[in-house]
VOGU-3710 file (C-alpha; in Angstrom, 3 decimals, decimal comma):
1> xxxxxxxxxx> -205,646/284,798/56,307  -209,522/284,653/57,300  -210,141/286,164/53,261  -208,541/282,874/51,888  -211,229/280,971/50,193  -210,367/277,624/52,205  -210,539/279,078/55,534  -213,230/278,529/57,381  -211,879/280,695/61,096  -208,088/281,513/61,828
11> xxxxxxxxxx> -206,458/282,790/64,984  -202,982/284,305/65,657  -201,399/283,299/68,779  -198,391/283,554/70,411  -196,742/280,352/72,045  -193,613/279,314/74,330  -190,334/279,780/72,314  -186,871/279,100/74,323  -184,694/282,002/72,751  -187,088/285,346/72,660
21> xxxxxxxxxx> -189,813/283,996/75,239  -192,701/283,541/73,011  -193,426/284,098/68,894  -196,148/284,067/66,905  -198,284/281,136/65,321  -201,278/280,814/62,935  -203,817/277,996/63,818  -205,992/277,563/60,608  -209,126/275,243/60,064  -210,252/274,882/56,498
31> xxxxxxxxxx> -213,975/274,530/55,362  -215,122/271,180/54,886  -214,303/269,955/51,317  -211,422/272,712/50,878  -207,661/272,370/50,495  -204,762/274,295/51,648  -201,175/274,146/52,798  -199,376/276,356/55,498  -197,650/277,659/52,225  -200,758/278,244/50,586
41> xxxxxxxxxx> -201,812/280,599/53,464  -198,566/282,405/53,843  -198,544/283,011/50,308  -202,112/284,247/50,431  -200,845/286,806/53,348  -197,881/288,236/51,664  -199,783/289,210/48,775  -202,368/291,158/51,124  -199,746/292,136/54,057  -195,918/292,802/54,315
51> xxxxxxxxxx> -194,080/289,610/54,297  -192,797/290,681/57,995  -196,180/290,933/59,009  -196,705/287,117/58,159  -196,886/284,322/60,911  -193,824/282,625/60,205  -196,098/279,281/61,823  -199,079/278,188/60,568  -200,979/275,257/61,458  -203,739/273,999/59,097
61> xxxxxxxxxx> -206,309/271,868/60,165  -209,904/270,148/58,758  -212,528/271,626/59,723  -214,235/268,883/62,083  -214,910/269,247/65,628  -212,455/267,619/69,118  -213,844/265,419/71,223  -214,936/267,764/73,602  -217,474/269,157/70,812  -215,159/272,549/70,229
71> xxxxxxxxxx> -214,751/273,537/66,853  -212,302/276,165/65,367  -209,095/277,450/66,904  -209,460/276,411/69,916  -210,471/272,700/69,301  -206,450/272,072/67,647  -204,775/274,509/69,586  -202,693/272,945/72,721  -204,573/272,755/75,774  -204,453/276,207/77,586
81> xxxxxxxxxx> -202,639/277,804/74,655  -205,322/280,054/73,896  -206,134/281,490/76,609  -209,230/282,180/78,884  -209,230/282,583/82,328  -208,106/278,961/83,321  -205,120/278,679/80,722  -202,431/279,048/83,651  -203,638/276,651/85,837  -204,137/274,587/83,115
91> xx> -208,007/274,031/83,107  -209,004/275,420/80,034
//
């Protein structure tokens, strides 16, 4: 994902899924000016990885910061969904 000439910084997570407990999801912010689709990305993977190695989720997003002045990842992610030492109380 990260050699894909839109992306600016990627991250694989897992998050919440009712049947299986959790599964995995791509969180993707492009470089300003670029464009790319989830398909795009996926696409890009399979040609680089095995298909089953693909997130089967991807979220792409501009690269811009939140309003907390976070950038990347973490600034589109869900709150606490990333991690870090307050993500299960819910203070990151």
């Amino acid at each position: 994902m990260a050699r894909h000439h839109a992306v600016a910084v990627c991250a694989v997570i897992s998050v919440p899924e009712a049947q299986w407990g959790e599964r995995v999801h791509a969180v993707v912010v492009l470089k300003q000016r670029q464009e790319a689709t989830a398909e795009d990305i996926r696409v890009h993977c399979k040609m680089l990885i095995g298909g089953y190695k693909c997130p089967p989720q991807c979220g792409v997003r501009r690269g811009t910061a939140d309003a907390r002045g976070r950038e990347g990842p973490q600034a589109h992610a869900p709150r606490g969904v990333l991690g870090g030492a307050g993500a299960a109380r819910g203070v990151n």
